[in-house]
C-alpha positions in Angstrom: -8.3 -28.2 3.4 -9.1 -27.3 6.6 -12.8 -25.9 8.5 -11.6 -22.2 7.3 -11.0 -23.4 3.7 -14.4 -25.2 4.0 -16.0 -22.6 4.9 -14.6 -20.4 2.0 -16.0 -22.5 -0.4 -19.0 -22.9 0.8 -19.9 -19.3 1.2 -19.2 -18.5 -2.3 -22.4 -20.9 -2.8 -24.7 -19.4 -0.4 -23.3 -16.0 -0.7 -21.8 -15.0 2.7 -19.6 -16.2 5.3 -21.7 -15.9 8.2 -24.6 -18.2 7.1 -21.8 -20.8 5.9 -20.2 -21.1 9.2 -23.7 -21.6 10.6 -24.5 -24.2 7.9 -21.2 -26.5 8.4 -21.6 -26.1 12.2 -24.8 -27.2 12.5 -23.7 -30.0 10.7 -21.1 -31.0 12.1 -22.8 -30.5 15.9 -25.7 -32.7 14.5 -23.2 -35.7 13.2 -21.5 -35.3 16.2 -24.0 -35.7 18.7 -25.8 -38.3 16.8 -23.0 -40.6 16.7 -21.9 -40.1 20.2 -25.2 -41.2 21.3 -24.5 -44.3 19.0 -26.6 -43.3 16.3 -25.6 -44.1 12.7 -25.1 -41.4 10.3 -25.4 -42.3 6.5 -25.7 -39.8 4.1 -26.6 -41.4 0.7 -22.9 -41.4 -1.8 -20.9 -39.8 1.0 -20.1 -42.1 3.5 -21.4 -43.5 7.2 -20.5 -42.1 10.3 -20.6 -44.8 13.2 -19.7 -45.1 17.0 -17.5 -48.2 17.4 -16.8 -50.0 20.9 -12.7 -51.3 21.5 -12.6 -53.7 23.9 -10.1 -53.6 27.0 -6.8 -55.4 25.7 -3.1 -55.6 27.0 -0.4 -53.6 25.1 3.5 -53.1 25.1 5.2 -50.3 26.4 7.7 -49.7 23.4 10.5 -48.0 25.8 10.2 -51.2 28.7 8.6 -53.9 27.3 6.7 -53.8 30.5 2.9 -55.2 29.5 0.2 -52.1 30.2 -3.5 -52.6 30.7 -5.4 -50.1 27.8 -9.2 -49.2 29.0 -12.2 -50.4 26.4 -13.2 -47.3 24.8 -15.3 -46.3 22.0 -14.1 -44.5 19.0 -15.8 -42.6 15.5 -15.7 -44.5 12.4 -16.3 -43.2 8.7 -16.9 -45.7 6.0 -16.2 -43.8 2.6 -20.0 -44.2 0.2 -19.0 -45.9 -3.3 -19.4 -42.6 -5.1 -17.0 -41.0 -2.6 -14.3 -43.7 -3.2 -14.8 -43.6 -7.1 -14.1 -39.4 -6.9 -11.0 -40.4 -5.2 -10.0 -43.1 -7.3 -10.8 -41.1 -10.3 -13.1 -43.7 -11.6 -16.6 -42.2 -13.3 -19.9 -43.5 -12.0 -20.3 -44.8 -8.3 -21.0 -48.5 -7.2 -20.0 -51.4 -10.5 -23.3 -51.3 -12.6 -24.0 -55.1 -13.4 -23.8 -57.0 -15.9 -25.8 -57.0 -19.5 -27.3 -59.5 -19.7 -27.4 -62.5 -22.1 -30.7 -62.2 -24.9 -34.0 -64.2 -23.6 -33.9 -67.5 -25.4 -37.5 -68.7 -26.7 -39.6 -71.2 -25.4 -40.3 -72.9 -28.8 -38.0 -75.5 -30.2 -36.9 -75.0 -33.6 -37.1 -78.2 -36.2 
């Protein structure tokens, strides 16, 4: 699925095209700016956007061998919400509910 398909399917929920090409860039523009200013992004079952920092490092080039000095840099990440990874695993429910647990014993000892 790509922005166009997106789009699609989201304007046979609010009814046109125009206003869901507004809505999903808006959205996008917002996540996008956030986490470029570092920001976190978490929206609650979905997943959290992030701005990650890679440090400077030494790397191979694979044609030479000849070592090549890679600049730090800082790079999105997405972390996948648990309800997000159970749709895609095709589990039902989101995060592992916890365990029942065992019946209350009484206080009294019995003769």
């Amino acid at each position: 699925m790509n922005k166009r398909d997106l789009i699609d399917a989201i304007s046979g929920r609010l009814g046109d095209k125009k206003s869901a090409t507004e809505a999903l860039n808006a959205v996008l523009e917002t996540i996008q700016s956030a986490v470029a200013s570092g920001d976190k992004v978490a929206i609650t079952g979905f997943g959290v956007f992030e701005k990650s920092e890679r440090p400077a490092r030494t790397a191979r080039n694979p044609a030479t061998g000849d070592p090549i000095q890679v600049a730090a840099s800082s790079v999105p990440k997405f972390r996948p919400g648990a309800d997000f990874k159970a749709l895609v695993n095709g589990t039902s429910g989101g995060a592992s509910k916890p365990a029942a647990k065992a019946p209350a014993k009484s206080g009294a000892k019995k003769k």
